[in-house]
OpenMM code with the backbone's topology and positions (N, CA, C; nanometers):
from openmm import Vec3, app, unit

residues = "UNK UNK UNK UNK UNK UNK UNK UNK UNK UNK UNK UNK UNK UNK UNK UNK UNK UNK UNK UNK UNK UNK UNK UNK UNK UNK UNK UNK UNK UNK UNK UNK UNK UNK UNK UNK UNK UNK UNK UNK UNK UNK UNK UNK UNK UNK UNK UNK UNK UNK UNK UNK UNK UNK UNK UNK UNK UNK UNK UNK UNK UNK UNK UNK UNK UNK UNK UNK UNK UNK UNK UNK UNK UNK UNK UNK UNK UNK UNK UNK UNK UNK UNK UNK UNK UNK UNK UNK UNK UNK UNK UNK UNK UNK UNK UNK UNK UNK UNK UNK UNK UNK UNK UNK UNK UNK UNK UNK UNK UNK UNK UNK UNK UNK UNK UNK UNK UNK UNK UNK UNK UNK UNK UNK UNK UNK UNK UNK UNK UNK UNK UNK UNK UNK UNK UNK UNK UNK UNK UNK UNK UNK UNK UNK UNK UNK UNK UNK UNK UNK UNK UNK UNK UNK UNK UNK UNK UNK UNK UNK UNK UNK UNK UNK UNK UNK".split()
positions = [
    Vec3(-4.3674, -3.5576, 8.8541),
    Vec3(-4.4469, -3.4531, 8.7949),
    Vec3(-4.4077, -3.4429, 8.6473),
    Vec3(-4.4827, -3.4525, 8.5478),
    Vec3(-4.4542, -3.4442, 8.4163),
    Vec3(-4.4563, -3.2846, 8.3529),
    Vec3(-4.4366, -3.2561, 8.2372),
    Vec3(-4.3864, -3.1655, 8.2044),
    Vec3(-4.5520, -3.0372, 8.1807),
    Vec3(-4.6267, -3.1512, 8.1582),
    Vec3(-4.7566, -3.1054, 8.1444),
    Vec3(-4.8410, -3.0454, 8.2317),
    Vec3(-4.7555, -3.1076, 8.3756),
    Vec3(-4.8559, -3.0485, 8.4882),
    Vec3(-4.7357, -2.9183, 8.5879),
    Vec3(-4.6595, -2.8742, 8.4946),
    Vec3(-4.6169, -2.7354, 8.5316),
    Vec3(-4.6541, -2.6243, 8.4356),
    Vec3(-4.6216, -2.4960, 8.4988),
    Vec3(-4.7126, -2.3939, 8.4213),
    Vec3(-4.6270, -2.3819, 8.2861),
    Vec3(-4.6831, -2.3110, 8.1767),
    Vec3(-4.6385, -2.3300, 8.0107),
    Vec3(-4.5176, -2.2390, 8.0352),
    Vec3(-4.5315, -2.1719, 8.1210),
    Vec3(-4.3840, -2.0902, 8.1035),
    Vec3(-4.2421, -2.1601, 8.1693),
    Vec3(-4.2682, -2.2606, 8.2380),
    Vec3(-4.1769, -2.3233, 8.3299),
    Vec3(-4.1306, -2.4491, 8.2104),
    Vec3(-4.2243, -2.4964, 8.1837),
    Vec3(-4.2155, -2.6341, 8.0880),
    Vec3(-4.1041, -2.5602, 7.9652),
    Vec3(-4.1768, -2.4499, 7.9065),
    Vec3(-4.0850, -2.4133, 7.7785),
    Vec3(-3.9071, -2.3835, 7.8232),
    Vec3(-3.9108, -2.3400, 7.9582),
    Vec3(-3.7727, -2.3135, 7.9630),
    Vec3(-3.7185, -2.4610, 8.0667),
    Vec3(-3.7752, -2.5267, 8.0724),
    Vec3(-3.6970, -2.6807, 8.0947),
    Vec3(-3.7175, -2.7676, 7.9708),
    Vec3(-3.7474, -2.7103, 7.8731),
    Vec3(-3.7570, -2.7751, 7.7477),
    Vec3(-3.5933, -2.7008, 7.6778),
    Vec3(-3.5996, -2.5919, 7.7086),
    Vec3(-3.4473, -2.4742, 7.6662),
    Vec3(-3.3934, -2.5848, 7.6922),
    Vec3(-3.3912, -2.5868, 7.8310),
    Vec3(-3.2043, -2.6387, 7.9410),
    Vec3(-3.1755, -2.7867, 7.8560),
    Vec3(-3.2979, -2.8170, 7.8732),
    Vec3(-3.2708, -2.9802, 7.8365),
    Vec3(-3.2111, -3.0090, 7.6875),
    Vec3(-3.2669, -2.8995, 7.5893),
    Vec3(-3.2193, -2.8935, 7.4478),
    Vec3(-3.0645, -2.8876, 7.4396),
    Vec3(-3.0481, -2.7480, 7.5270),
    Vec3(-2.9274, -2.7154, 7.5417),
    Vec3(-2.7798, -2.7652, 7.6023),
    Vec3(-2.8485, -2.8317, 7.6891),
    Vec3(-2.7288, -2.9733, 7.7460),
    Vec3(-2.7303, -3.0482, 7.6382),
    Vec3(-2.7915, -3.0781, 7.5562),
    Vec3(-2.8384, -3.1879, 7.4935),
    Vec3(-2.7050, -3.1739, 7.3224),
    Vec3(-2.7274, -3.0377, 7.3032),
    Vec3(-2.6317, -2.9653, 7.1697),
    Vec3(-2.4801, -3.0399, 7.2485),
    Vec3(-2.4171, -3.0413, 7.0956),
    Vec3(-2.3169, -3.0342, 7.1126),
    Vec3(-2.2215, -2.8485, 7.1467),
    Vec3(-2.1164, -2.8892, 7.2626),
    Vec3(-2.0584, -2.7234, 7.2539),
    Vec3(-1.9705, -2.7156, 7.1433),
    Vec3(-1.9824, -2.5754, 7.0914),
    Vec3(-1.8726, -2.5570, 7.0024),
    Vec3(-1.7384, -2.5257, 7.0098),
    Vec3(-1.6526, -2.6048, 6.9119),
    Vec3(-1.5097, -2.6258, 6.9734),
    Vec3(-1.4339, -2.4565, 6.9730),
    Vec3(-1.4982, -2.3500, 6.8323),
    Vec3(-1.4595, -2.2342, 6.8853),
    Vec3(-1.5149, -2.1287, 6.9122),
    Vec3(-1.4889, -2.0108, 6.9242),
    Vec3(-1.5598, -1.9262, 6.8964),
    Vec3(-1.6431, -1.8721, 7.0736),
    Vec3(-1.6021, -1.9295, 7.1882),
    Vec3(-1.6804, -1.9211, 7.2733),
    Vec3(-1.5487, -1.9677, 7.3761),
    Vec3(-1.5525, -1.8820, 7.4681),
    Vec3(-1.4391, -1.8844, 7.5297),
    Vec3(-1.4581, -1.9220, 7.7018),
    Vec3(-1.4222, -2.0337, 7.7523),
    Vec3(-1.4629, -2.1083, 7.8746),
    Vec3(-1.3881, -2.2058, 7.8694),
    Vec3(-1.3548, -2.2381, 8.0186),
    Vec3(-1.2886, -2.3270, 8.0685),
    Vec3(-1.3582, -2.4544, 8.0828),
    Vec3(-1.2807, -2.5589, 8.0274),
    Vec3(-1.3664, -2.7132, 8.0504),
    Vec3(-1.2724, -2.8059, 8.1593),
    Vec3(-1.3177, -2.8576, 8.2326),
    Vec3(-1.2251, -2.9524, 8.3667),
    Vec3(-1.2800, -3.0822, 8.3048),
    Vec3(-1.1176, -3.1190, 8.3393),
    Vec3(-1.1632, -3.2978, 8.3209),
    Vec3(-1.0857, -3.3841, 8.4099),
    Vec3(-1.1152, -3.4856, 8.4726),
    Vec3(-1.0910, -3.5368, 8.5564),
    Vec3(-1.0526, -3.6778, 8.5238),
    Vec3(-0.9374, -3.7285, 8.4785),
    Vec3(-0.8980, -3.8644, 8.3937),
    Vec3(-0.9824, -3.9666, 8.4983),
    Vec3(-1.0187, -3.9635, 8.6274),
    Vec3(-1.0043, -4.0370, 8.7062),
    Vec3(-1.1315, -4.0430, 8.8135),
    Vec3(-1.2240, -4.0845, 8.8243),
    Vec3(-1.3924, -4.0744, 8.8643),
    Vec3(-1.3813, -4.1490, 9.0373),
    Vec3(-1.2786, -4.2691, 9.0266),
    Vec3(-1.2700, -4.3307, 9.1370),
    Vec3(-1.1126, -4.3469, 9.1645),
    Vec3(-1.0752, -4.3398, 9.2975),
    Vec3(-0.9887, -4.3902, 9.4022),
    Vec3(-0.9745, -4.4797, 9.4392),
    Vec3(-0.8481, -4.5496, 9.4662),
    Vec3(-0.8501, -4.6867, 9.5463),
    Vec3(-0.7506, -4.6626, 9.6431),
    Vec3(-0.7354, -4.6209, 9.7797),
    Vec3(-0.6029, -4.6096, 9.8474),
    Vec3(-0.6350, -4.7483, 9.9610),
    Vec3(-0.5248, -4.8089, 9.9043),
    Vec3(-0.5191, -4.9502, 10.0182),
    Vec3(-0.3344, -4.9178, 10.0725),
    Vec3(-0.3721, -4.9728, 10.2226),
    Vec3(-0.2338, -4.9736, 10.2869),
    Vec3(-0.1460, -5.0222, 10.2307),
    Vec3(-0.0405, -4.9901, 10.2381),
    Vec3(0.1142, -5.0149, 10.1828),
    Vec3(0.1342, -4.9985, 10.0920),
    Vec3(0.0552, -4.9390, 10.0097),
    Vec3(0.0469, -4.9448, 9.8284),
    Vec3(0.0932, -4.7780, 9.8307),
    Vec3(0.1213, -4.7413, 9.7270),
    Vec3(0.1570, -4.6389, 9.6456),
    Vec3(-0.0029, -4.5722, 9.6008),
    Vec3(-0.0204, -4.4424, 9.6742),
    Vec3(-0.1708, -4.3802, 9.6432),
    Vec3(-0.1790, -4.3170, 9.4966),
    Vec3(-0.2616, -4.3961, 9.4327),
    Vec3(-0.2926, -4.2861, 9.2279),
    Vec3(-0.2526, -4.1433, 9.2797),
    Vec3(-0.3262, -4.0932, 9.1736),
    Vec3(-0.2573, -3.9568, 9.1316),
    Vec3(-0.4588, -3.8906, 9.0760),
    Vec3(-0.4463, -3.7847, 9.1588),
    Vec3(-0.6040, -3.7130, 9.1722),
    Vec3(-0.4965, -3.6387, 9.0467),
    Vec3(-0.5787, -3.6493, 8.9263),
    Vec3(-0.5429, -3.5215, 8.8389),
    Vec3(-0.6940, -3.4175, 8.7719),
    Vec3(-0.6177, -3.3012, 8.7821),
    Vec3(-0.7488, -3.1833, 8.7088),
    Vec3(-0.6660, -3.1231, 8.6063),
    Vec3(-0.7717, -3.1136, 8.4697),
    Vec3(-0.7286, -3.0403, 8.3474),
    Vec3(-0.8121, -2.9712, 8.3216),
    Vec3(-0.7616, -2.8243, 8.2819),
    Vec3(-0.8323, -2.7531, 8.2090),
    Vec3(-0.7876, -2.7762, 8.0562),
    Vec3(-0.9037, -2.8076, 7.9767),
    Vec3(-0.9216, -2.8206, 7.8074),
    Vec3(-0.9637, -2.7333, 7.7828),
    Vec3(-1.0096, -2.6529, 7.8416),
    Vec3(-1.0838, -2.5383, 7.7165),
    Vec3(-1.0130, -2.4248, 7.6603),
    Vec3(-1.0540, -2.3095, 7.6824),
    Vec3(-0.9423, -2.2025, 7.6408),
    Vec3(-0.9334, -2.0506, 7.7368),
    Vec3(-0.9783, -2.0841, 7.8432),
    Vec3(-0.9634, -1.9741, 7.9034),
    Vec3(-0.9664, -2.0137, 8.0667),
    Vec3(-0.9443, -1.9215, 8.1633),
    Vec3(-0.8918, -2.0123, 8.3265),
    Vec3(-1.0115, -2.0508, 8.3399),
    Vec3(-0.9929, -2.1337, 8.4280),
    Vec3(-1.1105, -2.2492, 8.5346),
    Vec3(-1.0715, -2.2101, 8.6654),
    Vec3(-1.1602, -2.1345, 8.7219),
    Vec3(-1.1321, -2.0958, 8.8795),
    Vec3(-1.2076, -2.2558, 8.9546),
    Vec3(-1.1424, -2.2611, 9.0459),
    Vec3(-1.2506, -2.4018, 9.1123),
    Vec3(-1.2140, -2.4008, 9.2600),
    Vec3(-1.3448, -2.4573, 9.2834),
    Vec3(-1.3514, -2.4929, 9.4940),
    Vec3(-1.3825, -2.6170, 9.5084),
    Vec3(-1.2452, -2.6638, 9.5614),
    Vec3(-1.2533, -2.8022, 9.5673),
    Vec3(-1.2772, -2.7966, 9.6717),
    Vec3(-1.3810, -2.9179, 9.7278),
    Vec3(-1.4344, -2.9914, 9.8401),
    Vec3(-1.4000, -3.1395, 9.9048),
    Vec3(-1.3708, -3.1798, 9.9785),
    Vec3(-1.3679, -3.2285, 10.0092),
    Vec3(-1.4368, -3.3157, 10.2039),
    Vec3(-1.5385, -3.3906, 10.1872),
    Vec3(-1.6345, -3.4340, 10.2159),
    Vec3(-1.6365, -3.6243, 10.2091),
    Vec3(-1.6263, -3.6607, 10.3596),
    Vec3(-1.6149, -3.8043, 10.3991),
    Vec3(-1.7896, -3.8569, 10.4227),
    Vec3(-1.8475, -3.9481, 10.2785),
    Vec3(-1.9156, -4.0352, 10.2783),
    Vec3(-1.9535, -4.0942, 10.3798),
    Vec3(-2.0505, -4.1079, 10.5006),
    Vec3(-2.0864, -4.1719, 10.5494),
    Vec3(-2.2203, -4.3119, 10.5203),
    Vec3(-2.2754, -4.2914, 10.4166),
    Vec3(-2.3960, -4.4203, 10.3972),
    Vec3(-2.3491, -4.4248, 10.2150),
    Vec3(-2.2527, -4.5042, 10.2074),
    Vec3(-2.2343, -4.4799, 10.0688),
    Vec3(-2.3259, -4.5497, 10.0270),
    Vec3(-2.4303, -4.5422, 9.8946),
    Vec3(-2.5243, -4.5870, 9.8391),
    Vec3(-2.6294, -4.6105, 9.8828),
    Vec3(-2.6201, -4.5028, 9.9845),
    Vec3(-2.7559, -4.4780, 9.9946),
    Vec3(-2.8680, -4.3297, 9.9883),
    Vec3(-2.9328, -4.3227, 9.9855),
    Vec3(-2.9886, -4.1703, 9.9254),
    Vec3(-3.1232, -4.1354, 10.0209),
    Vec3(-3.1248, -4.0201, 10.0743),
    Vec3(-2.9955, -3.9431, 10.0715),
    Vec3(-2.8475, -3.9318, 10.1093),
    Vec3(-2.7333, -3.8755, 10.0480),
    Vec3(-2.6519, -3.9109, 10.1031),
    Vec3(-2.6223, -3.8204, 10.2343),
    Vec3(-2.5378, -3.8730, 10.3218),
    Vec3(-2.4648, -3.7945, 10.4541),
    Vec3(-2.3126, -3.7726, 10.4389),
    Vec3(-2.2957, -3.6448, 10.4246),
    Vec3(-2.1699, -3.6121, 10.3722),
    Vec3(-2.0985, -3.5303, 10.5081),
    Vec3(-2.0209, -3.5086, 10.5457),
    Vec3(-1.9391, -3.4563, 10.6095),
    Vec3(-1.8184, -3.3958, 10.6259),
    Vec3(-1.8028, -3.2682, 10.6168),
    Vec3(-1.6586, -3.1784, 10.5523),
    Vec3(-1.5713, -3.2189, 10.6251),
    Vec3(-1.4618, -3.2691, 10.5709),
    Vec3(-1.2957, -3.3009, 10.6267),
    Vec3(-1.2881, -3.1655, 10.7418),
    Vec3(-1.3247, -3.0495, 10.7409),
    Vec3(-1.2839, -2.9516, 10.8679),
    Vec3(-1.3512, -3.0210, 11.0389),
    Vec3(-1.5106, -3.0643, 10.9553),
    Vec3(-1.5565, -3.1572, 11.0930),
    Vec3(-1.5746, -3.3096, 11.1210),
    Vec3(-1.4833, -3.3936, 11.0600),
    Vec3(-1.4681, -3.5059, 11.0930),
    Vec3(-1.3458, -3.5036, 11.2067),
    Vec3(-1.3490, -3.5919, 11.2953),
    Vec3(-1.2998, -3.6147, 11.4278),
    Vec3(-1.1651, -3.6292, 11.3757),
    Vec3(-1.1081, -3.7203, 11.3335),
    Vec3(-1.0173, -3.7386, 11.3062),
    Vec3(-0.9961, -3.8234, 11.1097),
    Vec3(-0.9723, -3.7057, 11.0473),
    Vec3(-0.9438, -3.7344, 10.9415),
    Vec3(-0.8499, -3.8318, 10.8735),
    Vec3(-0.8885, -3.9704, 10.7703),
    Vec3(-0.7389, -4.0211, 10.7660),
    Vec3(-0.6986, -3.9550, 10.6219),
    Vec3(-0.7788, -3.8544, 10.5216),
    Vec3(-0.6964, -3.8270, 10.4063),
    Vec3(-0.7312, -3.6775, 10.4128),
    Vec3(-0.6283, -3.6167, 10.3526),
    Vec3(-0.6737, -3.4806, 10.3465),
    Vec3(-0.6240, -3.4434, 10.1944),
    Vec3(-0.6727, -3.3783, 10.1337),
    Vec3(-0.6698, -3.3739, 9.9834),
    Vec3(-0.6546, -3.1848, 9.9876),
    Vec3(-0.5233, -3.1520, 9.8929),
    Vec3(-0.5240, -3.0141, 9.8947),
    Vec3(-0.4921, -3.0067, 9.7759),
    Vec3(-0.4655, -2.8164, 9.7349),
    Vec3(-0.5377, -2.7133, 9.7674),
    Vec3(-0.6923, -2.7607, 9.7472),
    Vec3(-0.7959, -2.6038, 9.8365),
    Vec3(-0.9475, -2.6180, 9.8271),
    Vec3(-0.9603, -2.4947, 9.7116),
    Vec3(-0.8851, -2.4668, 9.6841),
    Vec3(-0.8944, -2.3396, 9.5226),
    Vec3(-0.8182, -2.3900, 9.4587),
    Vec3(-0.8441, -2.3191, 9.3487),
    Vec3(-0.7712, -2.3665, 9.2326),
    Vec3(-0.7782, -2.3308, 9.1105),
    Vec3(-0.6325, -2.2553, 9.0001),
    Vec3(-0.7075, -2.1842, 8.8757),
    Vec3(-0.5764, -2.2752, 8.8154),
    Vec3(-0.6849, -2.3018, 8.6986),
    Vec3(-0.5769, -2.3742, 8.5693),
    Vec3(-0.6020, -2.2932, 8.4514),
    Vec3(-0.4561, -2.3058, 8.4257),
    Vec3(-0.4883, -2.1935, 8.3093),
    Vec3(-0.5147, -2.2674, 8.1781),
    Vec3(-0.5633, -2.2310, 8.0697),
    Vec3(-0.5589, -2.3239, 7.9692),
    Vec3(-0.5206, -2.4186, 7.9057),
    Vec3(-0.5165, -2.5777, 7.9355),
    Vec3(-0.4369, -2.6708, 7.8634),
    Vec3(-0.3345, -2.7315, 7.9961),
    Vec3(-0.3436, -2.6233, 8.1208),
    Vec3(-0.3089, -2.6785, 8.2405),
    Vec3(-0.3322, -2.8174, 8.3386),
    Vec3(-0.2770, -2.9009, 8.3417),
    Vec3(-0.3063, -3.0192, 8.4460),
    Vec3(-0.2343, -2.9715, 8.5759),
    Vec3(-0.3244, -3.0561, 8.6681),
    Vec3(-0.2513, -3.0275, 8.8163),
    Vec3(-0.2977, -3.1201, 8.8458),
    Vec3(-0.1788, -3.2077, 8.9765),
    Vec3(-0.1769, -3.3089, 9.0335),
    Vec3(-0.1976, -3.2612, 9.1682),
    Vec3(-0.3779, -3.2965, 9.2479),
    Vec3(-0.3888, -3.2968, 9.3479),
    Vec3(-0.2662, -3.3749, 9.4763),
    Vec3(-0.2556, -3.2526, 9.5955),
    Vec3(-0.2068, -3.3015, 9.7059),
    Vec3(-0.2814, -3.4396, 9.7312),
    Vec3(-0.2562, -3.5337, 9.7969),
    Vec3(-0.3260, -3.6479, 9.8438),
    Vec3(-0.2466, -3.6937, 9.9895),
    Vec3(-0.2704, -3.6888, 10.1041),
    Vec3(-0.1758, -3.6930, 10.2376),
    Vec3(-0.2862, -3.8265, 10.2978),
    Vec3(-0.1938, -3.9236, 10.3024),
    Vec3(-0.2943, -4.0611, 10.4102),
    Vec3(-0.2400, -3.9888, 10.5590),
    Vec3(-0.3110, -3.9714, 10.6358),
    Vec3(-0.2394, -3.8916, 10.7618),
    Vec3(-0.2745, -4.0191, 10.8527),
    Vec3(-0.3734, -4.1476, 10.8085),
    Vec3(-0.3961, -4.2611, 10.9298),
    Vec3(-0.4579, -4.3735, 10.8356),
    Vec3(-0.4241, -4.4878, 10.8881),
    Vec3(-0.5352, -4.6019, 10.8032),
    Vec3(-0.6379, -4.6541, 10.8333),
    Vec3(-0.7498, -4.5831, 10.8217),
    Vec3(-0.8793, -4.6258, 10.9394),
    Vec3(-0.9051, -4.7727, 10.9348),
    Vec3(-0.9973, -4.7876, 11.0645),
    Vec3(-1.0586, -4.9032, 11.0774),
    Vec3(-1.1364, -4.9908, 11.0517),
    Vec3(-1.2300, -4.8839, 10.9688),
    Vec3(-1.3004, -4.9217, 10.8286),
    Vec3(-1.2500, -4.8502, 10.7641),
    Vec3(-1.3102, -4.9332, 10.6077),
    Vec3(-1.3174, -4.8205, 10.5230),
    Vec3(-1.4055, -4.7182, 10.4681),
    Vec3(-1.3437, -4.5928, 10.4298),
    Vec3(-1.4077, -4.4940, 10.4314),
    Vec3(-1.4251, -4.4337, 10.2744),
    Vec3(-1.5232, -4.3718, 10.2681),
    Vec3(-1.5627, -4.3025, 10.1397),
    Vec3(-1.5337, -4.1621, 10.1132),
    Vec3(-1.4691, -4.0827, 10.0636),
    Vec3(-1.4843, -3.9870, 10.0657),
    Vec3(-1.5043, -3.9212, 9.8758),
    Vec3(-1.5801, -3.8039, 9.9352),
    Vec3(-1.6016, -3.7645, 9.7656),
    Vec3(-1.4957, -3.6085, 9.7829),
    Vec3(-1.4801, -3.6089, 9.6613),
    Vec3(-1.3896, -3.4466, 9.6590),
    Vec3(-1.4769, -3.3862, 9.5431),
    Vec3(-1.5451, -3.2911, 9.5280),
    Vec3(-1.6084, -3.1967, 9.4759),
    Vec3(-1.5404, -3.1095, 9.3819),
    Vec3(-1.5379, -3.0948, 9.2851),
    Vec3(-1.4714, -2.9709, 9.2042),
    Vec3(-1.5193, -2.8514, 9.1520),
    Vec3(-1.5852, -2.7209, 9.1739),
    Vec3(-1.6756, -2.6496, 9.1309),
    Vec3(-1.6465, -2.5199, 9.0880),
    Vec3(-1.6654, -2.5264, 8.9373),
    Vec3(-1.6029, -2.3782, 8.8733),
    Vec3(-1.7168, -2.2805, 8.8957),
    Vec3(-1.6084, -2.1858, 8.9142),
    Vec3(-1.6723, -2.0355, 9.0123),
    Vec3(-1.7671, -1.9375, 8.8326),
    Vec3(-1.7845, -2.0565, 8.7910),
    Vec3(-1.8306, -1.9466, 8.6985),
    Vec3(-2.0055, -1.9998, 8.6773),
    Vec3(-2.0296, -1.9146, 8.6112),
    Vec3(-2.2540, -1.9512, 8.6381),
    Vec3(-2.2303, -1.9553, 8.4783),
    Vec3(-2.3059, -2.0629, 8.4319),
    Vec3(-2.4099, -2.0497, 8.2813),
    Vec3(-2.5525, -1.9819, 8.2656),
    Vec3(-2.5225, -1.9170, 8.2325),
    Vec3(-2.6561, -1.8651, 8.1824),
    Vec3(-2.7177, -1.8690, 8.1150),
    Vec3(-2.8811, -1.9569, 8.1294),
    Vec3(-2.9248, -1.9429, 8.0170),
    Vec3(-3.0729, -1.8907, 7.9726),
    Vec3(-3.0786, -1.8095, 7.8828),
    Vec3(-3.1998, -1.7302, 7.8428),
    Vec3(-3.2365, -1.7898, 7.7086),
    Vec3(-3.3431, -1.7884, 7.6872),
    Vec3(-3.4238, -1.8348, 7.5517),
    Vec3(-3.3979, -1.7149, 7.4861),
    Vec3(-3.4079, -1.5679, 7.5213),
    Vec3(-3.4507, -1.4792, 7.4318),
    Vec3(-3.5229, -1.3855, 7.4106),
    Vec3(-3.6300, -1.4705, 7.5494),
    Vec3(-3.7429, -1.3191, 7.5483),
    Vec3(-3.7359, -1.2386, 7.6209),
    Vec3(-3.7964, -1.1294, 7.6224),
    Vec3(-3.8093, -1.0048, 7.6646),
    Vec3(-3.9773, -1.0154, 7.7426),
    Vec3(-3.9606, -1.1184, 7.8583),
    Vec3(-4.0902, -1.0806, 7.9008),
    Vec3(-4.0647, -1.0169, 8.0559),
    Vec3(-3.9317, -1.0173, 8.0669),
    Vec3(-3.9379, -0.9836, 8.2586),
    Vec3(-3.8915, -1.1000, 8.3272),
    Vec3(-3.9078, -1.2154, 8.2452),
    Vec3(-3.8483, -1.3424, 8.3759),
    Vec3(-3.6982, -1.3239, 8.3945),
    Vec3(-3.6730, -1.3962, 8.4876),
    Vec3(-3.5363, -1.3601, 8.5206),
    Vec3(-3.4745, -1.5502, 8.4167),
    Vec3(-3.3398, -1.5320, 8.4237),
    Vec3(-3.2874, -1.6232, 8.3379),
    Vec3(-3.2169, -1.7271, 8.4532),
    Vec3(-3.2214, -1.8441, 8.4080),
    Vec3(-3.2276, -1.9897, 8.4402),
    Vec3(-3.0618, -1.9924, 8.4652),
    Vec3(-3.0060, -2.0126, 8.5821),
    Vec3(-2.8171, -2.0282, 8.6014),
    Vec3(-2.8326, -2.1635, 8.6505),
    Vec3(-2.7519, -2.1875, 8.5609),
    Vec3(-2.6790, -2.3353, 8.6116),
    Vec3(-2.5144, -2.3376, 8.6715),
    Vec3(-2.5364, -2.4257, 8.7730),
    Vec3(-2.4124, -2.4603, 8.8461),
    Vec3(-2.3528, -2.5765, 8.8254),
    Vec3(-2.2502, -2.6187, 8.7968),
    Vec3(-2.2369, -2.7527, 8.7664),
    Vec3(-2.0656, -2.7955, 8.8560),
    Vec3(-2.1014, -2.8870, 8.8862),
    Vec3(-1.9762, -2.9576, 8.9717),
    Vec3(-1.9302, -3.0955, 8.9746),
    Vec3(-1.8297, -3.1321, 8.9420),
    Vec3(-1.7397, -3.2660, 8.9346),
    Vec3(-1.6606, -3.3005, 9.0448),
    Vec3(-1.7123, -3.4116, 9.0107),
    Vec3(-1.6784, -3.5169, 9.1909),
    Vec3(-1.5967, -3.6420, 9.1318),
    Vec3(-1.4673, -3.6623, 9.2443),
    Vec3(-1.4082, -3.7773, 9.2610),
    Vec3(-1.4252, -3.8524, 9.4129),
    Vec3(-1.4072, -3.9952, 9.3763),
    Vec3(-1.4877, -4.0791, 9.5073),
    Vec3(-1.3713, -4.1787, 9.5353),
    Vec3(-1.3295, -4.1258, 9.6450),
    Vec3(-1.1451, -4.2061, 9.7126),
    Vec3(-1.2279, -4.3074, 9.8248),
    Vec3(-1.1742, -4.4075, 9.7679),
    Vec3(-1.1937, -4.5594, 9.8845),
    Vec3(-1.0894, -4.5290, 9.9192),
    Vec3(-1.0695, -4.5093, 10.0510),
    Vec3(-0.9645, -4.5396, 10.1840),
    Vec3(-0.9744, -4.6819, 10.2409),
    Vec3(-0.9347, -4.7732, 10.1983),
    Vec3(-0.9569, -4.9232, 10.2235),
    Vec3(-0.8676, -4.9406, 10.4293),
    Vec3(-0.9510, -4.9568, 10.4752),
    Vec3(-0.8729, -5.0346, 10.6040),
    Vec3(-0.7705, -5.1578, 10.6113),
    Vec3(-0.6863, -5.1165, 10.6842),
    Vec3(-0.5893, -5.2115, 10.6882),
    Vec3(-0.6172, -5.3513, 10.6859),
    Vec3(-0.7304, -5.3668, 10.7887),
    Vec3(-0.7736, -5.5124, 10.8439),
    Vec3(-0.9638, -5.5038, 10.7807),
    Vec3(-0.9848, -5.5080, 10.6482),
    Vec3(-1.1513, -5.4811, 10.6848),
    Vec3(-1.2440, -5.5687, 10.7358),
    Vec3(-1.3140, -5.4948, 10.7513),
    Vec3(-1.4166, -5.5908, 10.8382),
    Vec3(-1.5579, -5.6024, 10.7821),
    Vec3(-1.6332, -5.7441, 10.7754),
    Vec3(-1.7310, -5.7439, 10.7409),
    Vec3(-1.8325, -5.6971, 10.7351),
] * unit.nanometer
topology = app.Topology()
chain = topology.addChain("A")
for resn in residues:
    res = topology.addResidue(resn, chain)
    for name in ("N", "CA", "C"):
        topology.addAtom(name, app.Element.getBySymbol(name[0]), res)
């Protein structure tokens, strides 16, 4: 659907969002927590020594966050099938804490526990999601309600099987 065939009031404020992702943020003057995640992918293979899940807050004020964690079942394919570590049968990684506040300039080194080495290998994504909403309004005063964005950062742990299989 192009931008043309939604109504003029919808188009102008996905014309906002898109501007507005688009700006650079300013380094002061505006006070929010930024997460960064040195590390996008996982590799845990047996007998090896498992990386290091790290989270930073850069910005200048706390980052509350709900981490998730969720075992990949059809990786690359869409839609995906995700499944929370509370209801998988038998879990082989469990990744802790699921909260989490960093205070400014704070790093923290995720728990990471191999509790089994499955039989395949498995995908799992871990979710990171600050408890805070963006808001964004153009400005006017007509009655619409204003546009919140949620935004969340994901890391993706290969659990490699001992023996894999084709």
């Amino acid at each position: 659907m192009s931008l043309h065939a939604l109504p003029r009031r919808i188009a102008r404020r996905t014309a906002f969002v898109v501007a507005a992702l688009t700006l650079p943020w300013p380094q002061h003057g505006l006070a929010a927590g930024s997460l960064h995640l040195p590390r996008a992918e996982l590799r845990l293979e047996p007998g090896k020594a498992a990386g290091e899940l790290l989270a930073e807050n850069r910005g200048d004020s706390p980052l509350y966050l709900d981490v998730e964690q969720q075992l990949l079942l059809n990786p690359g394919s869409t839609p995906e099938i995700l499944v929370p570590v509370g209801e998988t049968e038998q879990p082989g990684l469990l990744v802790t804490p699921n909260r989490l506040i960093l205070a400014p300039g704070q790093e923290y080194r995720m728990n990471m526990r191999v509790l089994s080495t499955p039989a395949r290998t498995q995908v799992w994504r871990i979710t990171f999601r600050p408890r805070e909403r963006v808001i964004v309004n153009p400005g006017e005063v007509d009655g619409s309600a204003p546009l919140i964005l949620n935004m969340a950062y994901g890391v993706l742990i290969y659990q490699i099987a001992a023996h894999p299989q084709p």
